[in-house]
Residue frames as a rotation matrix with the C-alpha (Angstrom) as fourth column:
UNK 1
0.578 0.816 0.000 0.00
0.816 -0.578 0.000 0.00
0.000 0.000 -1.000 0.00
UNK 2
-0.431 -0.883 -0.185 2.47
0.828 -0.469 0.308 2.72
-0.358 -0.020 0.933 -1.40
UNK 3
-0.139 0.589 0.796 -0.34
0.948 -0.153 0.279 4.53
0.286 0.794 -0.537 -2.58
UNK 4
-0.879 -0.476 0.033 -0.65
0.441 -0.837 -0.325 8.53
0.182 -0.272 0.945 -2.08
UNK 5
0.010 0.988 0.152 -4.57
0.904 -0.074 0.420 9.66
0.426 0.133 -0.895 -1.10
UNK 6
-0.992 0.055 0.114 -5.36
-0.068 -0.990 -0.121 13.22
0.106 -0.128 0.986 -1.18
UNK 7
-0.646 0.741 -0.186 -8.54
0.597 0.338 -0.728 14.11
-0.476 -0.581 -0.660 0.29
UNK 8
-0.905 0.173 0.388 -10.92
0.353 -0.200 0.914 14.71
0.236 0.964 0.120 -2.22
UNK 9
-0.457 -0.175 0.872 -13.75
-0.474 -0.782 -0.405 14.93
0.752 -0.599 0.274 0.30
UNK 10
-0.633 -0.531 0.563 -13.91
-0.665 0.001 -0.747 15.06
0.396 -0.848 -0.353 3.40
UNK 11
-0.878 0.161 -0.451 -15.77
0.229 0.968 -0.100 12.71
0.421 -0.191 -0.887 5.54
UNK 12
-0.236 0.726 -0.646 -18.55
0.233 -0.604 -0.763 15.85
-0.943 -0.331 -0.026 7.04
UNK 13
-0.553 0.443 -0.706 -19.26
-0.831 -0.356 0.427 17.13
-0.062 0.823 0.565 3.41
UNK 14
-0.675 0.265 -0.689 -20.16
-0.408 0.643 0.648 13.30
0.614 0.718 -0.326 2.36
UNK 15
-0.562 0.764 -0.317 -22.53
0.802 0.409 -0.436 12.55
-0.203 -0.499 -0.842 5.17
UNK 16
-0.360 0.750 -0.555 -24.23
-0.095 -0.621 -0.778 15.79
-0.928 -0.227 0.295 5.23
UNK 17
-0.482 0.424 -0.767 -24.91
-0.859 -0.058 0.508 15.31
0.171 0.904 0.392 1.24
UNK 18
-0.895 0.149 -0.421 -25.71
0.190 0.980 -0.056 11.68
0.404 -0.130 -0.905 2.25
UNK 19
-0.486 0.802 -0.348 -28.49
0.620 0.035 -0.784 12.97
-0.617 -0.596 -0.514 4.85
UNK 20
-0.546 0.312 -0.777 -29.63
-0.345 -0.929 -0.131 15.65
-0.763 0.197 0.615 2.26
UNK 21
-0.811 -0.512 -0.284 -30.09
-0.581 0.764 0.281 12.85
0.073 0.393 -0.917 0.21
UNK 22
-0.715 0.599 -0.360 -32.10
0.691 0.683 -0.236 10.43
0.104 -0.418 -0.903 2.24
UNK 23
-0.531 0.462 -0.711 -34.13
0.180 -0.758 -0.627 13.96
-0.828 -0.461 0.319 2.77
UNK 24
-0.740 0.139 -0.659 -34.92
-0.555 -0.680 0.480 14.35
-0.381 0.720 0.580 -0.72
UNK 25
-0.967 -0.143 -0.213 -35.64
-0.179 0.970 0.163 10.59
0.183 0.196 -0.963 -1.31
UNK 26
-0.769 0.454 -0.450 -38.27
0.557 0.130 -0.821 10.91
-0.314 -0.882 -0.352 1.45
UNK 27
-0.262 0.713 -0.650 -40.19
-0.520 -0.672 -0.527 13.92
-0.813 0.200 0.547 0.30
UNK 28
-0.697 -0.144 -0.703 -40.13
-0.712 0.020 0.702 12.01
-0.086 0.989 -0.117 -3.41
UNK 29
-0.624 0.186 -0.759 -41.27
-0.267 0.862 0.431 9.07
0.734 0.472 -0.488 -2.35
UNK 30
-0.913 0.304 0.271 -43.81
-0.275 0.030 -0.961 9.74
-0.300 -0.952 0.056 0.44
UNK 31
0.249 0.944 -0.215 -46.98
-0.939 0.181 -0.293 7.86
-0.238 0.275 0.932 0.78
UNK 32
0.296 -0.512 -0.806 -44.61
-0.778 0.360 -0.514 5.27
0.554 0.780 -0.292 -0.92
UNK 33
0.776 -0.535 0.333 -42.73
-0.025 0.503 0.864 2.18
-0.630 -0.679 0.377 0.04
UNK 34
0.672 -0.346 -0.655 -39.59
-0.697 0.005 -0.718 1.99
0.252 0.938 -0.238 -1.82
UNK 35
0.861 -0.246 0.446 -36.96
0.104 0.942 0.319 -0.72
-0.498 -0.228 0.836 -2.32
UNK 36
0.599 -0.618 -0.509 -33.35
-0.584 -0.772 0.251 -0.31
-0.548 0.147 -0.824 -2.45
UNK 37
0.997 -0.078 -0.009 -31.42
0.066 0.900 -0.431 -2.00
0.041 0.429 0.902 -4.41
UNK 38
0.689 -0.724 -0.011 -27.55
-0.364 -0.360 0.859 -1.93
-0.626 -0.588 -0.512 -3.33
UNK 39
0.886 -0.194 -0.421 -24.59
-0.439 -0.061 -0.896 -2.20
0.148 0.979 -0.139 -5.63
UNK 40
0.789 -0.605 0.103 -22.20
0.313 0.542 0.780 -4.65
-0.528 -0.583 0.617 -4.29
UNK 41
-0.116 -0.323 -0.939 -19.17
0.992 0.016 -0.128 -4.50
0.056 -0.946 0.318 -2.70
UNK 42
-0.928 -0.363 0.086 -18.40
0.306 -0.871 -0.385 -0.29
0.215 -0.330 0.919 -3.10
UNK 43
-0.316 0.937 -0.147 -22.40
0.076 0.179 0.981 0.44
0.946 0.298 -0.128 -2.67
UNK 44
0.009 0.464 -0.886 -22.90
0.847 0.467 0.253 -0.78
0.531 -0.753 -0.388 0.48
UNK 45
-0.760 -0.388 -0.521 -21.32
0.581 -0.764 -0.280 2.19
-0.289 -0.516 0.806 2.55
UNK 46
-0.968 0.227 0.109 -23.68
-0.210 -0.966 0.149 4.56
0.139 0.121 0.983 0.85
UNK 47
-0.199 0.860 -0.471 -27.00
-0.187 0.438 0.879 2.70
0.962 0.263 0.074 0.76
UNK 48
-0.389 -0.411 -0.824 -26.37
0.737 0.398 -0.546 2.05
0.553 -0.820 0.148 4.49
UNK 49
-0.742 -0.257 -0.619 -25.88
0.529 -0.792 -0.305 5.89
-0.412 -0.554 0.724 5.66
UNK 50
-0.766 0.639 0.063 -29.07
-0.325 -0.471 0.820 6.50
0.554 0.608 0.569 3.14
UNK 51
-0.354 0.831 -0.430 -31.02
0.409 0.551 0.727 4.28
0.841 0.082 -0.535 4.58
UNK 52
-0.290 0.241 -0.926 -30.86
0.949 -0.051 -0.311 5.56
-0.122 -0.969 -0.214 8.07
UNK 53
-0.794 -0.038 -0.607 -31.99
-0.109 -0.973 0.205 9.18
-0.598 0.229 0.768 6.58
UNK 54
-0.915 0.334 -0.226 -34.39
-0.238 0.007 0.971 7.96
0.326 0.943 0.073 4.61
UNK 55
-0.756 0.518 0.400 -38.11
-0.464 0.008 -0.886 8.25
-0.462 -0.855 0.235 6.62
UNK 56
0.377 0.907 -0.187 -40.58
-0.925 0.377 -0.039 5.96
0.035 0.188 0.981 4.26
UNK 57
0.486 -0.268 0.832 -40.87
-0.441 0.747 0.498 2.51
-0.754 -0.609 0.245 4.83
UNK 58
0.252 -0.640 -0.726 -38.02
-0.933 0.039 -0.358 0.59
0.257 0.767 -0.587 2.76
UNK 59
0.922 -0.200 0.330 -37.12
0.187 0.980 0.071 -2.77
-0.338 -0.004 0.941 1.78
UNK 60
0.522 -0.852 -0.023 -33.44
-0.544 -0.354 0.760 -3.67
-0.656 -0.385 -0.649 1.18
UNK 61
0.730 -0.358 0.582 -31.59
0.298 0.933 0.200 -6.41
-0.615 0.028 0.788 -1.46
UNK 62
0.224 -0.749 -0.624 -28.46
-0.436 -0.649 0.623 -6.29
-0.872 0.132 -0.472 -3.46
UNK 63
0.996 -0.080 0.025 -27.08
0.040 0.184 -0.982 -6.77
0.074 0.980 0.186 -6.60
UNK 64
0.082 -0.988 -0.130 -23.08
-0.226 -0.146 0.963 -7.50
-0.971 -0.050 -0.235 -7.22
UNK 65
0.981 -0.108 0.160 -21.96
0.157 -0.038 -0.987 -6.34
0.113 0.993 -0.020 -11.01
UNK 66
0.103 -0.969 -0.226 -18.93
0.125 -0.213 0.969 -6.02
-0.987 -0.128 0.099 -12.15
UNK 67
0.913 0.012 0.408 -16.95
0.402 0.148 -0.904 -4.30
-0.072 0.989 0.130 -14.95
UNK 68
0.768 -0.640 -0.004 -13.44
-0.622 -0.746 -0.237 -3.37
0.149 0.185 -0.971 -13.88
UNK 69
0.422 -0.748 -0.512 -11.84
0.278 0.644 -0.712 -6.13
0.863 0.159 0.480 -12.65
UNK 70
0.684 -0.109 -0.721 -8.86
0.562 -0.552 0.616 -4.93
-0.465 -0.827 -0.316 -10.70
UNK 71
-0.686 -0.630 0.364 -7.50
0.680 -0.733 0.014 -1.97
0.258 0.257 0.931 -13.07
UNK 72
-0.847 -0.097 -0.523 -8.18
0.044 -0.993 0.112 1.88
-0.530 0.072 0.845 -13.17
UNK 73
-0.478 0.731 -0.487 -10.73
-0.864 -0.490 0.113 1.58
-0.156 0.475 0.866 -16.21
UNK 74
0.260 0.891 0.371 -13.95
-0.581 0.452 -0.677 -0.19
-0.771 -0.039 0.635 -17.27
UNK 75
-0.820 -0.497 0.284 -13.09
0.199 0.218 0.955 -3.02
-0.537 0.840 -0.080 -19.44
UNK 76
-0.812 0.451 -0.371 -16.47
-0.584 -0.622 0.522 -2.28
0.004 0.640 0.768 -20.74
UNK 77
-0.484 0.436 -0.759 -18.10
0.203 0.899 0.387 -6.05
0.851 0.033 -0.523 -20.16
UNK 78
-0.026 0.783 0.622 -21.16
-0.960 -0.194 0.203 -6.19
0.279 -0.591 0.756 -17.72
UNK 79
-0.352 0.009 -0.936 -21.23
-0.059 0.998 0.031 -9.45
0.934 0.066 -0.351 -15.48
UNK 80
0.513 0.655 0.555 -23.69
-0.603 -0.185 0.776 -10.17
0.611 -0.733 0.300 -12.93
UNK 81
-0.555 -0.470 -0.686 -22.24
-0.100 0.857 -0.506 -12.35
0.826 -0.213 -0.523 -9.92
UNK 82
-0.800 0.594 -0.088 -24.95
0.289 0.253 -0.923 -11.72
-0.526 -0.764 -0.374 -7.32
UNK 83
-0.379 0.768 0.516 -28.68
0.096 -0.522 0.848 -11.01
0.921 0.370 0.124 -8.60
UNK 84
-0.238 0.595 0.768 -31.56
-0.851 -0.509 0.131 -9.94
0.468 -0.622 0.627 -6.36
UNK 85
-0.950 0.242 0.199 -32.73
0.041 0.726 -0.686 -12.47
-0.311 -0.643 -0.700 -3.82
UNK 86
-0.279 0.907 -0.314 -36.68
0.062 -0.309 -0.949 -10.80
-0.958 -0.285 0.030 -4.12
UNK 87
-0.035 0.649 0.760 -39.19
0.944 -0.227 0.238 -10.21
0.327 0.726 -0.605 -7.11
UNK 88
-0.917 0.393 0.064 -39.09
-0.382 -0.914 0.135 -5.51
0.112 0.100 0.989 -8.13
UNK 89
-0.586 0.590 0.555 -42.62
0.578 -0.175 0.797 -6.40
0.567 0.788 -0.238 -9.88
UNK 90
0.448 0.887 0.111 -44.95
0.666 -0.414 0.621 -3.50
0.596 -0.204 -0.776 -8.51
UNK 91
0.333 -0.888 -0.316 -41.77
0.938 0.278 0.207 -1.96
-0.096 -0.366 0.926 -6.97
UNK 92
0.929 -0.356 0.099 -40.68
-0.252 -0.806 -0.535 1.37
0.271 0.473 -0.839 -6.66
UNK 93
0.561 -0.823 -0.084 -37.09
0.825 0.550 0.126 0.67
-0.057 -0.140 0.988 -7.03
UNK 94
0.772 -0.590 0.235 -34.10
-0.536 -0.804 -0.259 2.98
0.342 0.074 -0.937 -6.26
UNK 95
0.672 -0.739 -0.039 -30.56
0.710 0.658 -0.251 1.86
0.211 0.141 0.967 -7.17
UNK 96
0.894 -0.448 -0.014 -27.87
-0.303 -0.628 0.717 2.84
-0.330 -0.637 -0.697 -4.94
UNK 97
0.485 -0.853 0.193 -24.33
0.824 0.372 -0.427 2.67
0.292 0.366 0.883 -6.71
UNK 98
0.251 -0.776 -0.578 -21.08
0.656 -0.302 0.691 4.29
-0.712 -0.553 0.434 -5.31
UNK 99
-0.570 -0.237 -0.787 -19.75
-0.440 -0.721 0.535 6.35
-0.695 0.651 0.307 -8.67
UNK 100
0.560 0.215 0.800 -20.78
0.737 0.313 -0.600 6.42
-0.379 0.925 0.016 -12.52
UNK 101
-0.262 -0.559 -0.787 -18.76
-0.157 -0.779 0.606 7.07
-0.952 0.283 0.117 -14.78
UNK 102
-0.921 -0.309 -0.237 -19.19
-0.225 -0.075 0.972 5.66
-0.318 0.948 -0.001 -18.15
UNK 103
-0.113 0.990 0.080 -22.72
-0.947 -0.083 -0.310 4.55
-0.300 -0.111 0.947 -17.50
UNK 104
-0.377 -0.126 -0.917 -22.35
-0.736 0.642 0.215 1.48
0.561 0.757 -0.335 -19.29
UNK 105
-0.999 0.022 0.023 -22.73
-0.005 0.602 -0.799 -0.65
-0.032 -0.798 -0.602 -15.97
UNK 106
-0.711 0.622 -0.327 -26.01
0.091 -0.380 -0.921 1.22
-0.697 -0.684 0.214 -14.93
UNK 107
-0.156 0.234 -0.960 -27.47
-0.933 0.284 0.220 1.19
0.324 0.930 0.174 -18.69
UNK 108
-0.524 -0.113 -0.844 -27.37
-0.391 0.912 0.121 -2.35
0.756 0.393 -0.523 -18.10
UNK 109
-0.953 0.096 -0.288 -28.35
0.276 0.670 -0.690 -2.93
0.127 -0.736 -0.664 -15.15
UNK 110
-0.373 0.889 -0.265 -31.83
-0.442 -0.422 -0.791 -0.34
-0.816 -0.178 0.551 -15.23
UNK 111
-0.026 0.285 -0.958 -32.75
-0.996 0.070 0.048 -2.19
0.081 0.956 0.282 -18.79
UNK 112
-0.874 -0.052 -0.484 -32.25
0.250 0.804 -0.539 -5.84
0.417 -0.592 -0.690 -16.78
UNK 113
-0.752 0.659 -0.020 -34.51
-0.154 -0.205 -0.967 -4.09
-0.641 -0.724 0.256 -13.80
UNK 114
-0.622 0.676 -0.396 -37.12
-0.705 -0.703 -0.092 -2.84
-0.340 0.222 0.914 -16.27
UNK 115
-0.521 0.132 -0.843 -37.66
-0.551 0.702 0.451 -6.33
0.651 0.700 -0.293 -17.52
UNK 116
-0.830 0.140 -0.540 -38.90
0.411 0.808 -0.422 -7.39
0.377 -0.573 -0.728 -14.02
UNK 117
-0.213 0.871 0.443 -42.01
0.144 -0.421 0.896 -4.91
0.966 0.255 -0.036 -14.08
UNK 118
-0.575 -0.133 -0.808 -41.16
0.800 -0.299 -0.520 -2.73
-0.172 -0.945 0.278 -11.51
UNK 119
0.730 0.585 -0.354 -43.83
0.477 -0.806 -0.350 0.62
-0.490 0.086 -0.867 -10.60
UNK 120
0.916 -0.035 0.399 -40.26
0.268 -0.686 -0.677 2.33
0.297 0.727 -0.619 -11.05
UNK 121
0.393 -0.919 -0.006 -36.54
0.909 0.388 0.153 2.30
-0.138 -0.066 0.988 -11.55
UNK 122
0.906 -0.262 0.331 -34.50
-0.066 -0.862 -0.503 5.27
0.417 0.434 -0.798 -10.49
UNK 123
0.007 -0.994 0.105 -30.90
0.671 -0.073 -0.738 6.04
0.741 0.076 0.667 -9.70
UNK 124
0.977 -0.195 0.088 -29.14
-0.188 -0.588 0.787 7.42
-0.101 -0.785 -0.611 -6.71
UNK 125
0.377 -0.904 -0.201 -25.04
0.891 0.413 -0.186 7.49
0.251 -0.109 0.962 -6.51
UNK 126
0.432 -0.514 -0.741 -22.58
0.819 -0.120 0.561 9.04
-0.377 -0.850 0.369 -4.73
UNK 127
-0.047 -0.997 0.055 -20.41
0.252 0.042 0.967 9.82
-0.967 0.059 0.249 -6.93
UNK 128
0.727 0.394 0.563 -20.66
0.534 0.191 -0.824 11.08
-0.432 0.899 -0.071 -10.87
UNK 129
-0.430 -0.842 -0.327 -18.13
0.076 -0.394 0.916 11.58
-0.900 0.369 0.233 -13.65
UNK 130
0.458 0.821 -0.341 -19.74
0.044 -0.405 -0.913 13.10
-0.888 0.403 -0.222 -15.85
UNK 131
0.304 -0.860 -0.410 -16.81
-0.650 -0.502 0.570 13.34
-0.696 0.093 -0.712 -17.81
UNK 132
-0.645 -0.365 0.671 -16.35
-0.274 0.930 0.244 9.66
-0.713 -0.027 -0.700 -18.48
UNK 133
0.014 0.969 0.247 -19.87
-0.518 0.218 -0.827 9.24
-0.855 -0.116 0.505 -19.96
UNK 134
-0.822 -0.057 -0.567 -20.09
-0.544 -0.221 0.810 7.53
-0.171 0.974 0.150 -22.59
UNK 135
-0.595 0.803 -0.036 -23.84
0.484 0.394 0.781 6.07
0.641 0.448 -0.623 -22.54
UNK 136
-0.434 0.820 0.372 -27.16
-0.393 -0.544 0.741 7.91
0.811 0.176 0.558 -21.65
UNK 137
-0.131 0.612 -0.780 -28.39
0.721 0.599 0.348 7.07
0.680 -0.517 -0.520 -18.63
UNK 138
-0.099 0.474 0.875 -30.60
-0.345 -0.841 0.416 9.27
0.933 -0.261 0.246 -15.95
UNK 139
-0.581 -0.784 -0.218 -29.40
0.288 0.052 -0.956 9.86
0.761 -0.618 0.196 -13.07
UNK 140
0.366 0.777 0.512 -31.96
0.434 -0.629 0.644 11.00
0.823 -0.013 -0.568 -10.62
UNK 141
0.958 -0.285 0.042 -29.97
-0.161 -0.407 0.899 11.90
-0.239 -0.868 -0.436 -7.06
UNK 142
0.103 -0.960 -0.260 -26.28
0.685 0.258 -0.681 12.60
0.721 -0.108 0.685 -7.09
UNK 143
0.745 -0.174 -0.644 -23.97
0.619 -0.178 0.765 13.48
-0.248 -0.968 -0.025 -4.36
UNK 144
0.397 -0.687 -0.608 -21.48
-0.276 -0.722 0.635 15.01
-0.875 -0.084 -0.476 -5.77
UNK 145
0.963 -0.137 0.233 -19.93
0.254 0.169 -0.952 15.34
0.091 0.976 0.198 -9.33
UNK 146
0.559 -0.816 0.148 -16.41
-0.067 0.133 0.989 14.80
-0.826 -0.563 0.020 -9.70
UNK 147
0.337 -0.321 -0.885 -13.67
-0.940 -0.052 -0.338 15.32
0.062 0.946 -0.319 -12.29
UNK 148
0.848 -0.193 -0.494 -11.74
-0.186 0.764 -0.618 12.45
0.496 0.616 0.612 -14.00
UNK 149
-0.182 -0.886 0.426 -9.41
-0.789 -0.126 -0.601 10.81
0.586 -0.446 -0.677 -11.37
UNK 150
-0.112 0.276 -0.955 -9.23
0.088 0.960 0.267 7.58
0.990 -0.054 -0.132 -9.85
UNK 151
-0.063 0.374 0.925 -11.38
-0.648 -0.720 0.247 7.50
0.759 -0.584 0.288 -6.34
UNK 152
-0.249 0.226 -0.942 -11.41
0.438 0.894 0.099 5.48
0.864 -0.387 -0.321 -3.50
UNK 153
-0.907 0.418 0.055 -12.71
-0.182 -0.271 -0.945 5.69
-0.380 -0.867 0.321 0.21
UNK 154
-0.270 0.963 0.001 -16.45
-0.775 -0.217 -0.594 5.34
-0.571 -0.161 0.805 1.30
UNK 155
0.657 0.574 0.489 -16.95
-0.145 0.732 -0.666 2.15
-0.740 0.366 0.564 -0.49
UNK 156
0.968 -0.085 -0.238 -14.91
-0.240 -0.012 -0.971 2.57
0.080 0.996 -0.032 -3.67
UNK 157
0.604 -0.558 0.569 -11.61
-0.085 0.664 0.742 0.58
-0.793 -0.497 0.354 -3.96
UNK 158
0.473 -0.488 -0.734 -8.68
-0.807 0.096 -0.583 0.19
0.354 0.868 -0.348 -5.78
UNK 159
-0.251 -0.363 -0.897 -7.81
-0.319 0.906 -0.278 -3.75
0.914 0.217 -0.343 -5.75
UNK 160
0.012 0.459 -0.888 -10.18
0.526 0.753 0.396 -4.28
0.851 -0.472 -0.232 -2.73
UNK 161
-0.611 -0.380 -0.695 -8.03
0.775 -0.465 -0.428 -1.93
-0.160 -0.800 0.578 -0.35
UNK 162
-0.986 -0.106 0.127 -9.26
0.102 -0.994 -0.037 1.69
0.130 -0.023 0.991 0.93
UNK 163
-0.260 0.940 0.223 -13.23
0.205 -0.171 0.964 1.07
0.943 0.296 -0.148 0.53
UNK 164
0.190 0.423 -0.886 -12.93
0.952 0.142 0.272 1.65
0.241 -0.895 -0.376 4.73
UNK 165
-0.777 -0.620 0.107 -11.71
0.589 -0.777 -0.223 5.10
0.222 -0.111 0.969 4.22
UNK 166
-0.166 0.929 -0.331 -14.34
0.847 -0.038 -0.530 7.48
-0.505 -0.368 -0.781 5.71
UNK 167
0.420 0.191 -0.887 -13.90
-0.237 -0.920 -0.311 10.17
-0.876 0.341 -0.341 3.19
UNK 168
0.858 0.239 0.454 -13.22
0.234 0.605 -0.761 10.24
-0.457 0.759 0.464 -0.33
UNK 169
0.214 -0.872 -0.440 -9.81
-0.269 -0.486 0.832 10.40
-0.939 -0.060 -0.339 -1.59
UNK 170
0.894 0.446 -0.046 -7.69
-0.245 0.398 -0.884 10.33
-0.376 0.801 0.465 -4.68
UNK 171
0.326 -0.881 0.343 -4.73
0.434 0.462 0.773 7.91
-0.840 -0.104 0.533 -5.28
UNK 172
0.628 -0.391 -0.673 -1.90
-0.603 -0.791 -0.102 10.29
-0.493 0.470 -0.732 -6.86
């Protein structure tokens, strides 16, 4: 672990967006039950610190994709290794995913969802690189938009390590 991590931010900015968050969620989806759906492994951390901020009643289950492997960039391939445990159908669904960058993942994975006739399939993530994009896909809650630099802390990892960092950082 020879890695350098500048603090990209801080560990108070990313809760309070986190709780501002679960605040918005709430108003959206009152009246509502909604059902998160967690992005395994870097996911968890945020979907967690949402949930406890989030005031309608909510169901939990996860999902574990992969496209990076363990380098720096998307190879570009989409491979499920955990699906949902539960049945969306009638479902508002809201998918919690640490970053997006190229979209490609999340493209894939809301076009999967939509096939299980859910009420509805939005998007929530920490993290966005807008930058990266290179497929369409609608975002409906971000935390924070970030430039083009590899991130870790708060869930996000670079060969497993760092995802316990409480603040986001970026390996120089």
């Amino acid at each position: 672990m020879n890695e350098k991590i500048n603090v990209l931010i801080s560990e108070e900015e990313v809760n309070k967006k986190i709780k501002s968050l679960g605040e918005q969620i709430s108003k959206d989806y009152e009246g509502k039950e909604l059902h998160l759906i967690c992005v395994l492994k870097g996911g968890v951390f945020a979907t967690c610190e949402l949930a406890k901020h989030i005031s309608v009643p909510l169901s939990i289950d996860f999902m574990s994709v992969s496209s990076y492997g363990d380098g720096f960039v998307s190879s570009g391939r989409v491979k499920i290794i955990k699906d949902l445990d539960d049945s969306i159908e009638d479902k508002d669904v809201l998918i919690v995913e640490d970053i997006i960058d190229s979209g490609n993942t999340l493209k894939y994975l809301v076009d999967l969802l939509n096939t299980r006739k859910p009420n509805s399939v939005k998007i929530c993530t920490l993290l966005d690189k807008p930058d990266r994009r290179t497929t369409d896909v609608a975002v409906d809650y971000v935390g924070f938009q970030i430039p083009d630099k590899f991130v870790v802390g708060y869930g996000l990892d670079y060969m497993q390590k760092y995802r316990n960092l409480p603040y986001i950082g970026v390996i120089e």
